[in-house]
FIKEDO-699450 format. One record per residue (C-alpha): residue number from 1; x, y, z; residue in three letters. Coordinates in nm, 2 decimals, always signed. Layout:
# residues N
PT num      x      y      z residuo
PT NUM      X      Y      Z     ala
...
# end
This chain:
# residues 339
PT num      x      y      z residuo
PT   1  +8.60  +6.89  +8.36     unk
PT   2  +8.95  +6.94  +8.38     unk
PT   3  +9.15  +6.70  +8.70     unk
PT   4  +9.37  +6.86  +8.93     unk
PT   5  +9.71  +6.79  +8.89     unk
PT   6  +9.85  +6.55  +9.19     unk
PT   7 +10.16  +6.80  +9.25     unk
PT   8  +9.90  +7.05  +9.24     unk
PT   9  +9.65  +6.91  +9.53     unk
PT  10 +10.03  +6.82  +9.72     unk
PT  11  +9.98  +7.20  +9.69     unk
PT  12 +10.28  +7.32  +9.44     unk
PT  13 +10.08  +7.47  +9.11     unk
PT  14 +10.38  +7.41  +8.88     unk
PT  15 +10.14  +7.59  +8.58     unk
PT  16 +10.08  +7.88  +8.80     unk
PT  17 +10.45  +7.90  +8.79     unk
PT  18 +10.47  +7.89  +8.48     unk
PT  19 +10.25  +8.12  +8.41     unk
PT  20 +10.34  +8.41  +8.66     unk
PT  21 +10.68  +8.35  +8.50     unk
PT  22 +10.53  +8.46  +8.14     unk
PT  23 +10.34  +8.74  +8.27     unk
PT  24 +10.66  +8.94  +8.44     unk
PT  25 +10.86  +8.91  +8.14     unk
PT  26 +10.80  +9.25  +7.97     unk
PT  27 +10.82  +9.40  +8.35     unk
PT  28 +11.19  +9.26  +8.39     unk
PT  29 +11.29  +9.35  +8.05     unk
PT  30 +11.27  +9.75  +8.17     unk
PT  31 +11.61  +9.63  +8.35     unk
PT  32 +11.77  +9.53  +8.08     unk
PT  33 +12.02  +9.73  +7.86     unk
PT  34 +12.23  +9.61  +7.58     unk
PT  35 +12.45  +9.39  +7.84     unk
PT  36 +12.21  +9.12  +7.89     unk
PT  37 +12.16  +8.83  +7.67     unk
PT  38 +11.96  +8.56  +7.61     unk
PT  39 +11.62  +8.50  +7.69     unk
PT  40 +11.45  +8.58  +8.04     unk
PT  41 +11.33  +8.18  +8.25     unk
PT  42 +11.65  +8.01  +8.10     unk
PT  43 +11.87  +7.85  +8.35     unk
PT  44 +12.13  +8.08  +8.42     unk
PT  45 +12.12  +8.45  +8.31     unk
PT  46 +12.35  +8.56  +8.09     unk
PT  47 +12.52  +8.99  +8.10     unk
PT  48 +12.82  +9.13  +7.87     unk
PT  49 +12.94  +9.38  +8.10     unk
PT  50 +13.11  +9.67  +7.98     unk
PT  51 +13.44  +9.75  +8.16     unk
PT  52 +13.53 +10.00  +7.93     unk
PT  53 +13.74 +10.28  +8.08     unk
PT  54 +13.88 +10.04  +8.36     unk
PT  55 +14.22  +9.95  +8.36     unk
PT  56 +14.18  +9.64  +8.56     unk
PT  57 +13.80  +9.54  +8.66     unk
PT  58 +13.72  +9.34  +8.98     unk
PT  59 +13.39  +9.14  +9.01     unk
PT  60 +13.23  +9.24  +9.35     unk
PT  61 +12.93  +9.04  +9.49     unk
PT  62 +12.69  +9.03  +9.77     unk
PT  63 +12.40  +8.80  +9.91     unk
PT  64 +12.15  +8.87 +10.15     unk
PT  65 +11.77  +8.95 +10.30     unk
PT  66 +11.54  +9.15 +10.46     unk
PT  67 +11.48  +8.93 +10.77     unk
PT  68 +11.20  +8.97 +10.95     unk
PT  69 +11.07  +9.31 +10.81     unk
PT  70 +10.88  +9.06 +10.61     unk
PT  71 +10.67  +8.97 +10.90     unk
PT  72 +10.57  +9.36 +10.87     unk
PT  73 +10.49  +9.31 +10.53     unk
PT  74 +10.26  +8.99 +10.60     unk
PT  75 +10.07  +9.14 +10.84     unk
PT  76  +9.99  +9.49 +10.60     unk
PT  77  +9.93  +9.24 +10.29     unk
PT  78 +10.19  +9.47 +10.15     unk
PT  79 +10.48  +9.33  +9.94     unk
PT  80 +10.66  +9.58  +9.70     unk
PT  81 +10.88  +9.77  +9.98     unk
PT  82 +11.04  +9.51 +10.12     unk
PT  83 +11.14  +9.39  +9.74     unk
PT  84 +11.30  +9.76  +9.72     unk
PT  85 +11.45  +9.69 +10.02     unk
PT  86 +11.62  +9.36  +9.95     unk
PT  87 +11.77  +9.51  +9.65     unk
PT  88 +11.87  +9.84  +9.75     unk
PT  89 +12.04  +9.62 +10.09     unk
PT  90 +12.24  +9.44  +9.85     unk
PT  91 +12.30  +9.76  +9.61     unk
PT  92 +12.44  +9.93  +9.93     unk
PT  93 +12.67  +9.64 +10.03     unk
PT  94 +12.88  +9.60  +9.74     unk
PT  95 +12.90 +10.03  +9.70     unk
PT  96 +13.10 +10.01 +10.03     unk
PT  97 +13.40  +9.87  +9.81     unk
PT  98 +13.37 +10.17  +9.54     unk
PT  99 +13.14  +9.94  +9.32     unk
PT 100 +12.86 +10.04  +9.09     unk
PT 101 +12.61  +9.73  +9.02     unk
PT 102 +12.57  +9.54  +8.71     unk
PT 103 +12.31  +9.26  +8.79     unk
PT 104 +12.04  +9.13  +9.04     unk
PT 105 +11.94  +8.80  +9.15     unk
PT 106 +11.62  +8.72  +9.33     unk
PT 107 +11.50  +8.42  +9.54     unk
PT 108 +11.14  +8.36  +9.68     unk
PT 109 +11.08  +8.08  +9.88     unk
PT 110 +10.68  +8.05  +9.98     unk
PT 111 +10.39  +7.78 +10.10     unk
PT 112 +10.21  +7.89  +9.78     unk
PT 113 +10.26  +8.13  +9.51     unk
PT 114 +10.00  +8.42  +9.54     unk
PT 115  +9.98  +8.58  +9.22     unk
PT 116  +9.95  +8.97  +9.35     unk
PT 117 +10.25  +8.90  +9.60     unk
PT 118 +10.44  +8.75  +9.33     unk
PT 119 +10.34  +9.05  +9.13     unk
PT 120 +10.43  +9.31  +9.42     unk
PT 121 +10.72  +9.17  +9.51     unk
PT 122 +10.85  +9.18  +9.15     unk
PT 123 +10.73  +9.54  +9.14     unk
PT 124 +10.94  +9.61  +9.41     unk
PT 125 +11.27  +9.45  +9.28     unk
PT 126 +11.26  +9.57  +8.94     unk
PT 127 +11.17  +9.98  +9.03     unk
PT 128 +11.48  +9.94  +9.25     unk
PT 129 +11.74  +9.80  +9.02     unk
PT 130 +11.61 +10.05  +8.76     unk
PT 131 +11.67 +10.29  +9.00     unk
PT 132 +12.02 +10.16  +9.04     unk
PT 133 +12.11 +10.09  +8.68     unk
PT 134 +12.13  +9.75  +8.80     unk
PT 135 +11.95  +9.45  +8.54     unk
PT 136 +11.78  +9.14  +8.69     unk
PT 137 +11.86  +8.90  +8.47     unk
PT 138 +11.71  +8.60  +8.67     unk
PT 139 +11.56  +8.42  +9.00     unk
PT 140 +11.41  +8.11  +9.18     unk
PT 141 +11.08  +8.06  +9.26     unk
PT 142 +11.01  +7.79  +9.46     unk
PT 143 +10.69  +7.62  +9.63     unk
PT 144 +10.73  +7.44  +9.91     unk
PT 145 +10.41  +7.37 +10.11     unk
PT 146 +10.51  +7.29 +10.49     unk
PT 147 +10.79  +7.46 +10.53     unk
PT 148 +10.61  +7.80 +10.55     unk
PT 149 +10.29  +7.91 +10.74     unk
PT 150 +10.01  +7.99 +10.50     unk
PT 151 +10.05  +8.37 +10.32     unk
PT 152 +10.45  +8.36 +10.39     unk
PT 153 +10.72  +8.36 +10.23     unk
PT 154 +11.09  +8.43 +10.21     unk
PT 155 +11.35  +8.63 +10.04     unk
PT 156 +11.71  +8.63  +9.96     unk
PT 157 +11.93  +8.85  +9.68     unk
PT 158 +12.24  +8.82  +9.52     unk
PT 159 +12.44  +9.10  +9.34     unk
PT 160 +12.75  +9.15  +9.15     unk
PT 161 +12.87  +9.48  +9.06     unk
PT 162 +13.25  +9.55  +8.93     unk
PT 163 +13.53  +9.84  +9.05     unk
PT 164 +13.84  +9.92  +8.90     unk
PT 165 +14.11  +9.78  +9.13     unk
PT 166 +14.26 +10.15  +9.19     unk
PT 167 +13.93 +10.29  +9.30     unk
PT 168 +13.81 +10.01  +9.57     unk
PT 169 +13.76 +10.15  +9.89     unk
PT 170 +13.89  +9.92 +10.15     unk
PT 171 +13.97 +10.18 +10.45     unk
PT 172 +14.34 +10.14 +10.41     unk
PT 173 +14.40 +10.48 +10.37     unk
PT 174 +14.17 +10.56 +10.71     unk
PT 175 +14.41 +10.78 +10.91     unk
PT 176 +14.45 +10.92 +11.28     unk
PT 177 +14.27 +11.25 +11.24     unk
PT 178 +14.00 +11.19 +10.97     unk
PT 179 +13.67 +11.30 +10.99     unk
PT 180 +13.35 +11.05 +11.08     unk
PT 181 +13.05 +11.16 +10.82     unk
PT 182 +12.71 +11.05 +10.89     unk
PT 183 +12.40 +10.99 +10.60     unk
PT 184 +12.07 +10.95 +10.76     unk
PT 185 +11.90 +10.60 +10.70     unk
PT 186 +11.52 +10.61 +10.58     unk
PT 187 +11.44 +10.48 +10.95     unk
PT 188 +11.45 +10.08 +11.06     unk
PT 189 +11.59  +9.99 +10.73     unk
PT 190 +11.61  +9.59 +10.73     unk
PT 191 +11.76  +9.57 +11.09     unk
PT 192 +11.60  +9.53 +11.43     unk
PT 193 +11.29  +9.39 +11.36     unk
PT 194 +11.29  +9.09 +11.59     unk
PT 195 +11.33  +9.31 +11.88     unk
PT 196 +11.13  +9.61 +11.77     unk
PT 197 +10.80  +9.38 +11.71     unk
PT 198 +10.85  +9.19 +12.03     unk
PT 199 +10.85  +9.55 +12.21     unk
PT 200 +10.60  +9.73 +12.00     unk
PT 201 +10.33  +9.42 +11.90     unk
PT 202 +10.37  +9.19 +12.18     unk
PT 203 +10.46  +9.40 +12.48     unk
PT 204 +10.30  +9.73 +12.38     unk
PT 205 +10.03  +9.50 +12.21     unk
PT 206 +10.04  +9.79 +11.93     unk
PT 207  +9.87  +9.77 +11.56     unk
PT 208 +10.01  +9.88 +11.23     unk
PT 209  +9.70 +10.13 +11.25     unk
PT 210  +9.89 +10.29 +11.58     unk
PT 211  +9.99 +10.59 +11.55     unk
PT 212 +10.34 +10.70 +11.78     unk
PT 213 +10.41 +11.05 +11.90     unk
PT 214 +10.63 +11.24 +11.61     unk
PT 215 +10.60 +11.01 +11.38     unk
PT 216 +10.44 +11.07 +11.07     unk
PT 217 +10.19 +10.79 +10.97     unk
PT 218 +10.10 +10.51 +11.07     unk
PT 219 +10.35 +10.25 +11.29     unk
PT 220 +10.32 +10.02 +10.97     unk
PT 221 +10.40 +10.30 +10.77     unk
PT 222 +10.71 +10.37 +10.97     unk
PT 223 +10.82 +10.02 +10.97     unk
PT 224 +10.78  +9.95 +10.59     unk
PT 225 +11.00 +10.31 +10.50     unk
PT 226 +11.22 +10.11 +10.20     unk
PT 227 +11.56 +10.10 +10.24     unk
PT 228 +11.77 +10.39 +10.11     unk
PT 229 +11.97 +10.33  +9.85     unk
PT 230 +12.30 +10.52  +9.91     unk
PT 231 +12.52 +10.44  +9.56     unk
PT 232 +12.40 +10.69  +9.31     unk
PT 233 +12.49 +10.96  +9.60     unk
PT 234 +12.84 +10.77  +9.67     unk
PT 235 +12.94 +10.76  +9.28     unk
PT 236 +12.93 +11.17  +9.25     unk
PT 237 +13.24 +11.18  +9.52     unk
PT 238 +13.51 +11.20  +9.26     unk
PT 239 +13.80 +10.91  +9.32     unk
PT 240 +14.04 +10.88  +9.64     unk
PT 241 +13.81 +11.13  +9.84     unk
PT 242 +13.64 +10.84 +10.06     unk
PT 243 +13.89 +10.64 +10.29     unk
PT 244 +13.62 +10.43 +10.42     unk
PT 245 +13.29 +10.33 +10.37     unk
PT 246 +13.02 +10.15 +10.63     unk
PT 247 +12.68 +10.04 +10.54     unk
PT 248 +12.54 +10.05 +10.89     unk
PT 249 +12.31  +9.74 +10.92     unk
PT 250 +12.31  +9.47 +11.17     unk
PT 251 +12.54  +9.53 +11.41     unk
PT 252 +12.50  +9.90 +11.39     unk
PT 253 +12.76 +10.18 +11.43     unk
PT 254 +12.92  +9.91 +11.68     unk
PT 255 +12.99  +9.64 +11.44     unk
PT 256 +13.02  +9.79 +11.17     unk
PT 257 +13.25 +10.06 +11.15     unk
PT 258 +13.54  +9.81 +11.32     unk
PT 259 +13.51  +9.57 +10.94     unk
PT 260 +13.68  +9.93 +10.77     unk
PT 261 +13.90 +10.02 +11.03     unk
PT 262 +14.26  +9.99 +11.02     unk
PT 263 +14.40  +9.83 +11.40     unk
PT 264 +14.56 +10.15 +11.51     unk
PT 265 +14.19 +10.33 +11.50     unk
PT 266 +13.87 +10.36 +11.66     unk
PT 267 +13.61 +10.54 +11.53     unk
PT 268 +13.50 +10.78 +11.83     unk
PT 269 +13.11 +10.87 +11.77     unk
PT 270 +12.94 +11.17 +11.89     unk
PT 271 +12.56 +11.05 +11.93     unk
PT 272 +12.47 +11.40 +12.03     unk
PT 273 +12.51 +11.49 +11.65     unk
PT 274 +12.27 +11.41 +11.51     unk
PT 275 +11.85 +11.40 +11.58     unk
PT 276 +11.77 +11.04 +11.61     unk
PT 277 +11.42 +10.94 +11.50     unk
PT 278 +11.19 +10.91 +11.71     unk
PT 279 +11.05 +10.52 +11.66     unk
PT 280 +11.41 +10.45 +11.82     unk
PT 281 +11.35 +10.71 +12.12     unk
PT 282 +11.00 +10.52 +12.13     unk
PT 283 +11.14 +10.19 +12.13     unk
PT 284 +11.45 +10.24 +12.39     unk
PT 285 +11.23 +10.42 +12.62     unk
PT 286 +10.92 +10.18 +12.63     unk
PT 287 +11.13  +9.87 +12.56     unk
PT 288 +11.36  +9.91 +12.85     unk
PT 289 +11.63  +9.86 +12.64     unk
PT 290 +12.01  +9.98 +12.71     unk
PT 291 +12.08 +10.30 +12.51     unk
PT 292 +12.44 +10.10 +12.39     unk
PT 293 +12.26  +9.81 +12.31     unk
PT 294 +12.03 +10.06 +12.10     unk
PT 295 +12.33 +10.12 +11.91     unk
PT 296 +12.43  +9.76 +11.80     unk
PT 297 +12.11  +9.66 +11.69     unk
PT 298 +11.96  +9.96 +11.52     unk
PT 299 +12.14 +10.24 +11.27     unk
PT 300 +11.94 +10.49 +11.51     unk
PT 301 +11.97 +10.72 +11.21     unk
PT 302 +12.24 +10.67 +11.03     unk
PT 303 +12.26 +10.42 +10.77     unk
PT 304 +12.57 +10.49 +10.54     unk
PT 305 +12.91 +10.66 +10.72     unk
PT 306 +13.20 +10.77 +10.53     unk
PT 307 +13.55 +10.85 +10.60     unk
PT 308 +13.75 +11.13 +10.51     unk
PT 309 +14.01 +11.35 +10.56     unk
PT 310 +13.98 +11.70 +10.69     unk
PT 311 +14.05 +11.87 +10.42     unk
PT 312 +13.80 +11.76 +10.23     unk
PT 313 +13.50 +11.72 +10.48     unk
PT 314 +13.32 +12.01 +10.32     unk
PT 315 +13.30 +11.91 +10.03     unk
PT 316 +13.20 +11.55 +10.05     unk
PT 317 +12.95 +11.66 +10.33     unk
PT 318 +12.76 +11.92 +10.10     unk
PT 319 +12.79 +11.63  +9.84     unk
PT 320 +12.67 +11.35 +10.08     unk
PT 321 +12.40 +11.58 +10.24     unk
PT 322 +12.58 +11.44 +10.57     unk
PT 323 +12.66 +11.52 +10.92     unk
PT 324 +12.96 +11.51 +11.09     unk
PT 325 +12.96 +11.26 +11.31     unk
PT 326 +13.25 +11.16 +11.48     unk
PT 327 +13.68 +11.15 +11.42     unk
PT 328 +13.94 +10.89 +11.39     unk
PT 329 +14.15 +10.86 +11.70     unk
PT 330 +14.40 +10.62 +11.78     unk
PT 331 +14.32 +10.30 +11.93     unk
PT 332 +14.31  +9.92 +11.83     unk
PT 333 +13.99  +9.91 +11.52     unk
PT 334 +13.70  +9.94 +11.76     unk
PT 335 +13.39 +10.22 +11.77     unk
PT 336 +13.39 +10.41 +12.10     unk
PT 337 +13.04 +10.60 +12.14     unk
PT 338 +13.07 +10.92 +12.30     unk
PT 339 +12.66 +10.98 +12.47     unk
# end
């Protein structure tokens, strides 16, 4: 009879580490092209970008999570979205600046690895950086028993991706006069989840089986749509088109349009623009919550915006599959929603 390990009755399974390791090897590979070297589980990852055709290459790079949509994901014992989503998050952050993405990083934190949750949530990040041409080259998996509850977990990304200095988009050429373009998010995204499962689980005392007045499927359904990614659709728009770019997450349209804005412009939003979906109407409306305040915590529809000139809204909006949304006016770099 084999004995337990000590670290392993402590309750960290270092050989089930191990082990899940080996088994996503040939999954993670499917990222890889020619730029990656080295051997996957080595202690940094190693990529040979290609910068051919740029004159003068910047590194770009982004961190960040999913926050508590993963609360969503423990209660539907379903793991794969939100690994889509932290990638496609980060994909989307760095594309703001012009940049396509070269490599992924993952970290999952957890009481105890669970090997289909490992497996889903690997799932998850390597379909989306395929989809985004984007390798994983590497991660960190850690046990720590105590510092979550039992069955969670938590995750964090890193990116880099790379621009040519002469095509990052930085909104200093946003003007007085451009034209406010709108592309619809795929719902919730990764924002607003604290407030929307105090309203809709502890107020409305509402299940994941629920179902909401136009909404297709089920509320858990709703909540786990994955995060769009917005960069393949952004890299067709040929060079010095787009004067700004805003990836509208926490903070929404209100925070988040100011970080691209030059100080002699506001951004003046027309809400009536656009249909917002209706798990925000359901959430406002039964939530009591202030239609502005609506605004700066959710994308209520929107989850990329891009600036342009007038002359050219036709094209990028056919392009973008976007709405107009809103103009430039003068001001001192703040949004100003027009209801």
């Amino acid at each position: 009879m084999t004995k337990t390990k000590a670290y392993a009755r402590a309750g960290v399974d270092v050989d089930l580490g191990n082990k899940l390791k080996r088994d996503i090897q040939s999954l993670v590979r499917r990222t890889h092209g020619p730029e990656v070297l080295g051997k996957i589980g080595g202690f940094g990852g190693l990529f040979a970008p290609n910068f051919r055709g740029m004159r003068e290459p910047v590194l770009v790079a982004s961190v960040d999570g999913v926050g508590t949509k993963l609360k969503i994901a423990f209660a539907a014992n379903k793991h794969d979205t939100v690994g889509a989503d932290l990638v496609n998050h980060c994909v989307n952050d760095i594309a703001v600046l012009g940049a396509r993405p070269l490599f992924f990083l993952d970290y999952i934190g957890a009481e105890k690895l669970e090997p289909r949750v490992f497996s889903e949530l690997l799932g998850g990040f390597t379909k989306a950086c395929r989809a985004a041409s984007c390798a994983l080259i590497g991660g960190e998996t850690a046990q720590m028993p105590g510092m979550y509850r039992r069955g969670e977990y938590d995750l964090a990304g890193c990116i880099v991706g790379a621009v040519d200095r002469v095509e990052i988009i930085d909104g200093r050429k946003v003007r007085i006069g451009d034209v406010v373009l709108g592309l619809r998010s795929n719902g919730l995204h990764t924002n607003g989840y604290s407030l929307a499962r105090k309203i809709l689980f502890e107020r409305l005392k509402l299940k994941l089986s629920s179902r909401i007045p136009e909404v297709r499927g089920t509320l858990g359904e709703e909540l786990l749509r994955v995060h769009r990614n917005y960069q393949p659709l952004l890299a067709k728009v040929p060079r010095g088109i787009i004067h700004g770019l805003a990836h509208i997450t926490g903070g929404g349209l209100n925070d988040n349009l100011p970080r691209i804005l030059p100080k002699n412009c506001d951004a003046v939003i027309e809400t009536r623009n656009w249909r917002v979906p209706e798990i925000f109407n359901f959430i406002g409306e039964k939530g009591n919550v202030d239609c502005a305040e609506m605004y700066q915590v959710f994308n209520m529809g929107i989850g990329m915006v891009a600036i342009v000139s007038q002359r050219d809204v036709a094209t990028v909006k056919r392009m973008l599959r976007a709405k107009v949304i809103g103009r430039i006016e003068r001001g001192n770099g703040k949004t100003r929603l027009s209801f």
